[in-house]
N, C-alpha and C positions, 0 to 999 in steps of 0.2 A: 471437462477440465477438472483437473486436481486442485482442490482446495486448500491453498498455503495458508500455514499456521498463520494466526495473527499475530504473535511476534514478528515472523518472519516479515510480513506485509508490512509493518510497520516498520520494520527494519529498512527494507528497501523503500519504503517512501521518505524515510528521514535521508536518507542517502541521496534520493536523486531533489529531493527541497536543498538539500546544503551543497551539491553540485550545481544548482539551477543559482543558486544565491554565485555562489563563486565565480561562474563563469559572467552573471550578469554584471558584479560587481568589477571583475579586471578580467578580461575574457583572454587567456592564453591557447597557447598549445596543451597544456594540461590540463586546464579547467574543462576544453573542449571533449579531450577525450574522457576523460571522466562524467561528463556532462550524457557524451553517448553511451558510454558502458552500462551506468545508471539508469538512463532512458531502457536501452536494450533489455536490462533484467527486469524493470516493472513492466516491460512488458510481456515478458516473456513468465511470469510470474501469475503476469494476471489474465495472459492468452489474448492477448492485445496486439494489434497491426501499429498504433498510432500512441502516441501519450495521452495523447487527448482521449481515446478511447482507454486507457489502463487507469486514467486519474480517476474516471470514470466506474468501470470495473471495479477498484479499489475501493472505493465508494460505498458501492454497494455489496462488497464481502462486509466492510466495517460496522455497516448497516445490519447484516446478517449475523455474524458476530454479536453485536449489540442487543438484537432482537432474543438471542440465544440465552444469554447471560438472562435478560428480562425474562424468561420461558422457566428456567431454572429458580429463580429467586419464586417467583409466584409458585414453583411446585412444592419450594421447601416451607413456604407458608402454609398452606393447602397439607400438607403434613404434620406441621406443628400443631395445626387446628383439632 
């Protein structure tokens, strides 16, 4: 799997949390479909079958991301020393 930038990932995760809010709060014809569009790219983002497994996925890039950032800061210390 190709590994989406974490803007990106966090892009599409704000996107399908404000479709999930939308659809749950007045559920239309356009909230729905937005609701799956949304669904469909975090998954497909995050090489996911289900949401539940992309929320999932997501997760743990953010994790990784996170971890990376910490990887970095301890190198540039470890330099300055």
């Amino acid at each position: 799997m190709i590994m989406p930038a974490e803007k990106e990932l966090r892009a599409v995760l704000a996107r399908f949390a404000q479709a999930r809010i939308e659809h749950d709060v007045l559920p239309t014809g356009r909230t729905s479909r937005a609701l799956e569009d949304a669904t469909y790219t975090l998954c497909v983002i995050t090489g996911s079958r289900t949401v539940e497994q992309a929320l999932r996925a997501a997760d743990a890039l953010l994790d990784q991301y996170t971890a990376g950032r910490a990887g970095l800061r301890q190198e540039d210390e470890t330099l300055a020393a």
